[in-house]
FIKOL-951420 format. One line per field, with one value per residue (C-alpha): residue number from 1; chain; y, x, z; residue in three letters. Coordinates in pm, 1 decimal. Example, Ala and Ser with C-alpha at 12.3 -4.5 7.8 and 13.67 -1.06 7.14 Angstrom:
2
n = 1_2
chain = A_A
v = -450.0_-106.0
u = 1230.0_1367.0
w = 780.0_714.0
res = ALA_SER
# end
This chain:
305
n = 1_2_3_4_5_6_7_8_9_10_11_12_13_14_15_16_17_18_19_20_21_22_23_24_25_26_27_28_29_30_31_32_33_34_35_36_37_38_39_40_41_42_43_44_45_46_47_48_49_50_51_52_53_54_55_56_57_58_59_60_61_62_63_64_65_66_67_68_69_70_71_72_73_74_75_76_77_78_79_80_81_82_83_84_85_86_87_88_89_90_91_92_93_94_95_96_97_98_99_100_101_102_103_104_105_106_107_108_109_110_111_112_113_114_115_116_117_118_119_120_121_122_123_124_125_126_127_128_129_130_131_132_133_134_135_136_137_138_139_140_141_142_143_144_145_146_147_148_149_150_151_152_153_154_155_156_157_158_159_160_161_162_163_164_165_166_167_168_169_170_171_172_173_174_175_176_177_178_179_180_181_182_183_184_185_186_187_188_189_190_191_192_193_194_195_196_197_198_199_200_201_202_203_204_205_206_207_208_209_210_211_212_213_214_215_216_217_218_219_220_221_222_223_224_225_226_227_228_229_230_231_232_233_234_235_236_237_238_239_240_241_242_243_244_245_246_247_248_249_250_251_252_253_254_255_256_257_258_259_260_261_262_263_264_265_266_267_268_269_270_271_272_273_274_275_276_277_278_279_280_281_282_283_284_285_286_287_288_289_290_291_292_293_294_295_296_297_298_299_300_301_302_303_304_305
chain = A_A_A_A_A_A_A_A_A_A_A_A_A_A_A_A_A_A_A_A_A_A_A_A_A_A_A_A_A_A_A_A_A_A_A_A_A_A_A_A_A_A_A_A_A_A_A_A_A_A_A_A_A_A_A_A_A_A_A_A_A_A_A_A_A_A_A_A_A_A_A_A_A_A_A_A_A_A_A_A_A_A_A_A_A_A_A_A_A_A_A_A_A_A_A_A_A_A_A_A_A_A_A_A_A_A_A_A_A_A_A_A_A_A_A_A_A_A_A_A_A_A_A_A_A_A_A_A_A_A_A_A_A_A_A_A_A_A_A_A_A_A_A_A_A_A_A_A_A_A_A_A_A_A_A_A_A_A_A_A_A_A_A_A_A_A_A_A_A_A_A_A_A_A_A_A_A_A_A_A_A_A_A_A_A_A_A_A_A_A_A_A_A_A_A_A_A_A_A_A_A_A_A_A_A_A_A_A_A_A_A_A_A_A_A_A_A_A_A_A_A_A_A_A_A_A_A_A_A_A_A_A_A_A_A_A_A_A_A_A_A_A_A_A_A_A_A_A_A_A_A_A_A_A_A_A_A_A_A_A_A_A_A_A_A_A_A_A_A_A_A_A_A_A_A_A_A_A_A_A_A_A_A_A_A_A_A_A_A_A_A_A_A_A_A_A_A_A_A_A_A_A_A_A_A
v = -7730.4_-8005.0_-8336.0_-8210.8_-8164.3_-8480.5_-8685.6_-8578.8_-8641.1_-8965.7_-9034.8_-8883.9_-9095.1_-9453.0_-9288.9_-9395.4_-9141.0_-9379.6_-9502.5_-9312.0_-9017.6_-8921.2_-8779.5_-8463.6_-8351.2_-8427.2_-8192.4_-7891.7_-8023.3_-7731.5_-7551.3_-7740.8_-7726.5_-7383.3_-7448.6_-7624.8_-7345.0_-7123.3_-7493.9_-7498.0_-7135.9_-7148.4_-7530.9_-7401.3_-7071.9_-7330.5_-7515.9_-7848.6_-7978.9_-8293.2_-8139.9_-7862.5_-8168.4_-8350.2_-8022.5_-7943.0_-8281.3_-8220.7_-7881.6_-8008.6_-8316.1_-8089.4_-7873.0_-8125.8_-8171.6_-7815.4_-7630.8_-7808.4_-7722.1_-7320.5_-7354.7_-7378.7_-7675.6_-7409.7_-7602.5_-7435.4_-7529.5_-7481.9_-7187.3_-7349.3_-7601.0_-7547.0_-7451.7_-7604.5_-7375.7_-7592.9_-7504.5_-7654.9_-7535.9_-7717.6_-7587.7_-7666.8_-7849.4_-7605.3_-7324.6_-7112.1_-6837.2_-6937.9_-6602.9_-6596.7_-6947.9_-6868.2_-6513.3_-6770.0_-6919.6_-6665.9_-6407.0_-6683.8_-6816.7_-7190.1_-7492.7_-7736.2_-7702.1_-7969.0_-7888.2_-8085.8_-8112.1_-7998.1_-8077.0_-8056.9_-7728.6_-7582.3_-7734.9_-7557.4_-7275.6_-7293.6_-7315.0_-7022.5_-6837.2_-6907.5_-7202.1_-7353.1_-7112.5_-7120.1_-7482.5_-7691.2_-8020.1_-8179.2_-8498.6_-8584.8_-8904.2_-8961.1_-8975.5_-8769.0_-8496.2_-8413.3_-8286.0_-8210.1_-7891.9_-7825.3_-7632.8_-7871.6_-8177.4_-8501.9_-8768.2_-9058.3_-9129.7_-9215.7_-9480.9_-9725.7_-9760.6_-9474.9_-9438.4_-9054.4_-8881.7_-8849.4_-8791.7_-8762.7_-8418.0_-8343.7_-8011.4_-7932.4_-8273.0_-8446.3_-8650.4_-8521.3_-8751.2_-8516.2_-8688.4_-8464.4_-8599.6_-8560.2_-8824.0_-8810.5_-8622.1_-8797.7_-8658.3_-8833.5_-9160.4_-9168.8_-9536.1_-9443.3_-9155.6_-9317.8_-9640.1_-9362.5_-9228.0_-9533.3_-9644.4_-9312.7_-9437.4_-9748.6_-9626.0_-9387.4_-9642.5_-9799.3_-9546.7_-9565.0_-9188.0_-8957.3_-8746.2_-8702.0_-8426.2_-8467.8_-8158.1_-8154.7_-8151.1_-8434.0_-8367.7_-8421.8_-8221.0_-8285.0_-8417.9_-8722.0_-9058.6_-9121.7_-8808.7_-8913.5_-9257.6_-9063.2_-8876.7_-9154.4_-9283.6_-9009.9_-8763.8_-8390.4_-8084.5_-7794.7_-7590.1_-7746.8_-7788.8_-7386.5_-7335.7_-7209.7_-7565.6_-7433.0_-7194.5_-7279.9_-7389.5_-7444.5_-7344.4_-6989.3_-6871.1_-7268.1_-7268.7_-7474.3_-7208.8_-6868.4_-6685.3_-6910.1_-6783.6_-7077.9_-7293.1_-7619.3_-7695.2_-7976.3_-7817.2_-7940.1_-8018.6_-8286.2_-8398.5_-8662.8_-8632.9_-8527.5_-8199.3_-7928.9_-7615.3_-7279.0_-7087.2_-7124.4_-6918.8_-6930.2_-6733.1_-6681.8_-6720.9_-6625.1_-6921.6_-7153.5_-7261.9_-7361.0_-7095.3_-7218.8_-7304.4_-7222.5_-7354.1_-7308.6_-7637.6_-7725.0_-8014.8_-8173.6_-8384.0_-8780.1_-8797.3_-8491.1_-8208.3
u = 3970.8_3960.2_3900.9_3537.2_3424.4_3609.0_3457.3_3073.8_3149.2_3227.6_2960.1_2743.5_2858.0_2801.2_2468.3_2628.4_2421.1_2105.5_1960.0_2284.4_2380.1_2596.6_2255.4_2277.8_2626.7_2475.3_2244.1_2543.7_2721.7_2665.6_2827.5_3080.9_3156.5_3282.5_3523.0_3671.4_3701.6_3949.9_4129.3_4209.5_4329.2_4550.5_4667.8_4760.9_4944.2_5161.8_5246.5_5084.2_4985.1_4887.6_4622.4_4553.7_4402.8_4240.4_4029.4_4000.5_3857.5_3583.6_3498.0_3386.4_3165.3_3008.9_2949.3_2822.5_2520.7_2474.8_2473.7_2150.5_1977.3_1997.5_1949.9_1559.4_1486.3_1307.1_1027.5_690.6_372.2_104.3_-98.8_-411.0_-347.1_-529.0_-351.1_-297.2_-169.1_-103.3_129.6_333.5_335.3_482.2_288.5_580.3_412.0_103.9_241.1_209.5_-41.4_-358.2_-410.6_-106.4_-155.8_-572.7_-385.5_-156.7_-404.2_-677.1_-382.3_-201.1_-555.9_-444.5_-636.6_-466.8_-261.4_-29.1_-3.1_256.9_311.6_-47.6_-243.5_-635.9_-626.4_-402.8_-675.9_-947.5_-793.5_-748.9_-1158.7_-1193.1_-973.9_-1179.5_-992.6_-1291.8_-1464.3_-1155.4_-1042.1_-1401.4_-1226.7_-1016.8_-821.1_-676.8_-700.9_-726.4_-348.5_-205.7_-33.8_-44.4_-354.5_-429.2_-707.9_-840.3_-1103.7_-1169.8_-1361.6_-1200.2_-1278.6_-1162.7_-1066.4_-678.4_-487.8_-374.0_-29.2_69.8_206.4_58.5_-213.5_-344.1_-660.3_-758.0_-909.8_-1006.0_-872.8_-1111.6_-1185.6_-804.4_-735.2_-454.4_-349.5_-216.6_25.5_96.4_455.6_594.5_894.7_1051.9_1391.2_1703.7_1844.9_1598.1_1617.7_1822.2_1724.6_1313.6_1382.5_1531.3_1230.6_967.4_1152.7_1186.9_771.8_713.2_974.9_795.3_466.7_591.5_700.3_434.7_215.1_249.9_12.5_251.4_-37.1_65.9_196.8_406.8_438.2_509.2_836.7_1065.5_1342.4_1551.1_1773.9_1809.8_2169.4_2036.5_2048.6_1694.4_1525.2_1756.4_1614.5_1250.7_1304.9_1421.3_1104.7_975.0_915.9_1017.0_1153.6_974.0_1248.4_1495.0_1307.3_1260.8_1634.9_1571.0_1673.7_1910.4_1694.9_1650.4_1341.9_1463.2_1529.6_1325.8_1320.3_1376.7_1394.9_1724.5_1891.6_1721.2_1987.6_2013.0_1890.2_1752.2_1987.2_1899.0_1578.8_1358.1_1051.8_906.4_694.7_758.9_493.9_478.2_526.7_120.4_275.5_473.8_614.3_509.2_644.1_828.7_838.5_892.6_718.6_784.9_479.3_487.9_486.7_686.0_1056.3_970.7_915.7_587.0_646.4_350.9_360.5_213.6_154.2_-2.8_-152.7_-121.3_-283.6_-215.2_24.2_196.4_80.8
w = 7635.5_7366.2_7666.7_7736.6_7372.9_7243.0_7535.8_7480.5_7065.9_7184.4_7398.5_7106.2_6835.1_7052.3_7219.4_7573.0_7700.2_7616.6_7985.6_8165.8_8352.3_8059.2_7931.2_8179.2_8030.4_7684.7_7758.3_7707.0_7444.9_7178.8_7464.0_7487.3_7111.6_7118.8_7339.8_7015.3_6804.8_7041.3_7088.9_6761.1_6754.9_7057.8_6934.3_6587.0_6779.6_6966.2_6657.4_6776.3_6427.8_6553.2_6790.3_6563.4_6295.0_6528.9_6672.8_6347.2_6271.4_6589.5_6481.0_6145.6_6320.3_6544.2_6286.5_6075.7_6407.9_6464.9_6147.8_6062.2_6356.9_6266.9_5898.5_5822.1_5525.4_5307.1_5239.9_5198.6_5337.7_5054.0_5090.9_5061.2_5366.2_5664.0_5957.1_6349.4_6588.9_6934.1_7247.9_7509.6_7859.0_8197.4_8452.4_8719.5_8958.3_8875.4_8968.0_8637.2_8647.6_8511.8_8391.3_8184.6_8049.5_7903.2_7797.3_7585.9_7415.7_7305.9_7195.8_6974.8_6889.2_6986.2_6860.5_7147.5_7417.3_7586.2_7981.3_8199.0_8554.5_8569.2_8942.2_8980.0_9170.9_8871.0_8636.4_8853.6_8801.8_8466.0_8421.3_8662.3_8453.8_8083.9_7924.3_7884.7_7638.2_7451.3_7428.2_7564.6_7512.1_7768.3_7822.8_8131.0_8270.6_8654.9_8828.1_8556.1_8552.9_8171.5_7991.7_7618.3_7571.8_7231.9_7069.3_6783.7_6759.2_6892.9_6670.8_6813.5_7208.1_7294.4_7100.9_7358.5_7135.2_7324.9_7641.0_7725.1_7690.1_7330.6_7161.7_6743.4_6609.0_6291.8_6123.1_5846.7_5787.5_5799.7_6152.9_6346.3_6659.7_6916.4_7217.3_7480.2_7641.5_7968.3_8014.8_8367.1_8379.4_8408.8_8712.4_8897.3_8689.6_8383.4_8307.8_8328.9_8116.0_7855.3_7913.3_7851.1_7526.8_7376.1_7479.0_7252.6_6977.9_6957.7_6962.2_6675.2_6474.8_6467.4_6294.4_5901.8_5824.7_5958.4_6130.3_6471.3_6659.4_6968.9_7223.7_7567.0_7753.4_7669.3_7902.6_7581.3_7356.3_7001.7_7086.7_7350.4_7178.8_7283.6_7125.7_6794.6_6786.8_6856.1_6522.2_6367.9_6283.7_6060.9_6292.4_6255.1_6514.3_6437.5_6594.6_6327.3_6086.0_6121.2_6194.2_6565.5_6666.3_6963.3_7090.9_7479.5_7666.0_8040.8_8287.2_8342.3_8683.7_8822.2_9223.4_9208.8_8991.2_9038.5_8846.0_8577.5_8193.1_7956.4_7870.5_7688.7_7479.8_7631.5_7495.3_7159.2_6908.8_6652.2_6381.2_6143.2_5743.9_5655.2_5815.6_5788.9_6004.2_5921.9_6256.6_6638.0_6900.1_7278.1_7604.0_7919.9_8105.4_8504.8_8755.1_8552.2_8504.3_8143.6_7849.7_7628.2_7286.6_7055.9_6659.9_6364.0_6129.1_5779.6_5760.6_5442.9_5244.2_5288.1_4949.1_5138.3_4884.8
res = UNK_UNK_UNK_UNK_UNK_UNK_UNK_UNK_UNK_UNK_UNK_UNK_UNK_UNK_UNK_UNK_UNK_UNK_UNK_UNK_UNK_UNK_UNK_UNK_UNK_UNK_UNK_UNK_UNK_UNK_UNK_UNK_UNK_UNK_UNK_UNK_UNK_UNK_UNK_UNK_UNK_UNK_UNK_UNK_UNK_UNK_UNK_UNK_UNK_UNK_UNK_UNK_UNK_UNK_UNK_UNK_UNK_UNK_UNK_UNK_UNK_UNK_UNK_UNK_UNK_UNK_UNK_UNK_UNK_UNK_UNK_UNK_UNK_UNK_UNK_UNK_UNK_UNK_UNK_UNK_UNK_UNK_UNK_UNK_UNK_UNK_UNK_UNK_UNK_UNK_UNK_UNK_UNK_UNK_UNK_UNK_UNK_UNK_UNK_UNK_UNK_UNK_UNK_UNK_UNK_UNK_UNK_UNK_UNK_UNK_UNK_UNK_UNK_UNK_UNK_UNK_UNK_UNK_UNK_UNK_UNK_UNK_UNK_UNK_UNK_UNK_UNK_UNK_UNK_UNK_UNK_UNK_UNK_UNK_UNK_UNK_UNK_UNK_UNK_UNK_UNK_UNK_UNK_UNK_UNK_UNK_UNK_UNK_UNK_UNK_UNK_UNK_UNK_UNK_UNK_UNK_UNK_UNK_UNK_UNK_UNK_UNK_UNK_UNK_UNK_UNK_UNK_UNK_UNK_UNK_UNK_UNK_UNK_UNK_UNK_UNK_UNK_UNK_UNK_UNK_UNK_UNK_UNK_UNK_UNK_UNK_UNK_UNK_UNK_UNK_UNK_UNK_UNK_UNK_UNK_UNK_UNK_UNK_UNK_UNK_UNK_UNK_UNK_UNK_UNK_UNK_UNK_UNK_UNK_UNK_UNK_UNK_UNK_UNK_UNK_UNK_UNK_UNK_UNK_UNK_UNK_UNK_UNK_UNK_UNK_UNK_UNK_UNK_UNK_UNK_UNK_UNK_UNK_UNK_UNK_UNK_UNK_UNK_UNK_UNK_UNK_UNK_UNK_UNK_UNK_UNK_UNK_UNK_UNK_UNK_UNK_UNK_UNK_UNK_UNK_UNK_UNK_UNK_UNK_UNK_UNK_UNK_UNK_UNK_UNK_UNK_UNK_UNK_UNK_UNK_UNK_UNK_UNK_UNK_UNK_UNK_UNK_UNK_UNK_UNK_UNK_UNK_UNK_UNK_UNK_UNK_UNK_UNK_UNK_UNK_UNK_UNK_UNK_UNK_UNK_UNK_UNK_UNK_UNK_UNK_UNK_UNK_UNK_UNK_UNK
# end
């Protein structure tokens, strides 16, 4: 009970699971921590005190990577601030219900959307069923399979720094660089997961305003070295940041496992410091294997007030 836990805090704390296919069983490991806790009971039962420490000792680092996840930071957004509502939605392989998806967005009353694994028939669809009267503006470059739909103005065209689709809108007047993300799992391809993670790390760095907003599915936890070294450079989980950071994403009705309930959260939206969360939530939208994850942000000022 203690070997799996112990082995994934290892792999945690060295980030073997950057580039590897340690990333896939990194993908359970807040699973895997409660196996510690009844460890530690039945180890202190048998009167292994040697054992007992030591799972006592991993219940208190994996606490220590957990507990913030599910407590939200308490900080406010100012009332006055104006507000961005945006969404994430994979389309798997444009099979989610058009229907559904436009319902999505005039019901939460979404300024952008992020839409992965979208194909040109999916994105016909998508006009026949009304997205355009709600979000009119559309990138989506030729070959790919991610688009970004908005309703506000886009003020400036993509910023070649980085390696997706993005585009610049202006909410009441204060840019906001939106970067729809789809990074390739790593099932297929651990190494080109962990290439694409790193392009948007860079790319991230690189940016001193804080104004962007990152949504799409990553294909990442908040646990994968990768994503880690993605936040790293300033960038915020709205799902932690909200305490709702283990709330799961994937998989929702997937082919490969029909029976299987979300388990692990791939779905997000991180922002940069000239925002701030205001609310989460998840929906299961028919046709897909991923639930959508709509948020709420404030954008603040540039001094961050």
């Amino acid at each position: 009970m203690l070997l799996g836990p112990a082995a994934l805090a290892v792999v945690r704390v060295l980030g073997l699971d950057d580039g590897t296919v340690l990333a896939l069983p990194m993908a359970t490991l807040p699973y895997a921590a409660l196996l510690t806790v009844p460890a530690a009971a039945v180890l202190a039962g048998l009167r292994r005190w040697v054992l007992t420490g030591l799972a006592v000792v991993l219940v208190g680092l994996q606490l220590w990577w957990l507990l913030p996840r599910v407590v939200a930071d308490g900080a406010q957004a100012p009332a006055g601030a104006p507000r961005l509502r945006v969404a994430t939605s994979n389309a798997y392989m444009g099979g989610v219900s058009p229907t559904a998806l436009v319902d999505l967005v005039r019901t939460q009353r979404l300024d952008a959307l992020a839409v992965e694994e979208l194909s040109v028939s999916a994105a016909q669809a998508l006009d026949a069923a009304g997205i355009r009267e709600l979000l009119p503006h559309r990138e989506m470059p030729a070959g790919s399979d991610t688009a970004l739909f908005t309703r506000l103005p886009v003020t400036g065209a993509g910023d070649p720094a980085w390696p997706t689709v993005n585009v610049t809108v202006a909410v009441d007047g204060r840019p906001v660089q939106l970067v729809a993300v789809h990074t390739y799992y790593p099932l297929g391809d651990a190494r080109r997961w962990a290439t694409g993670m790193h392009e948007l790390r860079d790319a991230a760095a690189g940016r001193s305003g804080g104004d962007a907003v990152l949504l799409g599915d990553f294909n990442a936890t908040l646990d994968h070295a990768p994503m880690r070294s993605l936040l790293a450079t300033g960038l915020t989980d709205t799902h932690a940041e909200l305490g709702t950071g283990l709330m799961p994403t994937w998989p929702e009705h997937n082919r490969d496992f029909p029976h299987l309930p979300p388990v692990i959260q791939i779905d997000h939206v991180l922002h940069g410091r000239a925002l701030r969360a205001v609310s989460v939530a998840e929906y299961t939208l028919a046709g897909t294997d991923h639930r959508a994850v709509v948020a709420e942000l404030a954008v603040l000022e540039r001094n961050g007030e």
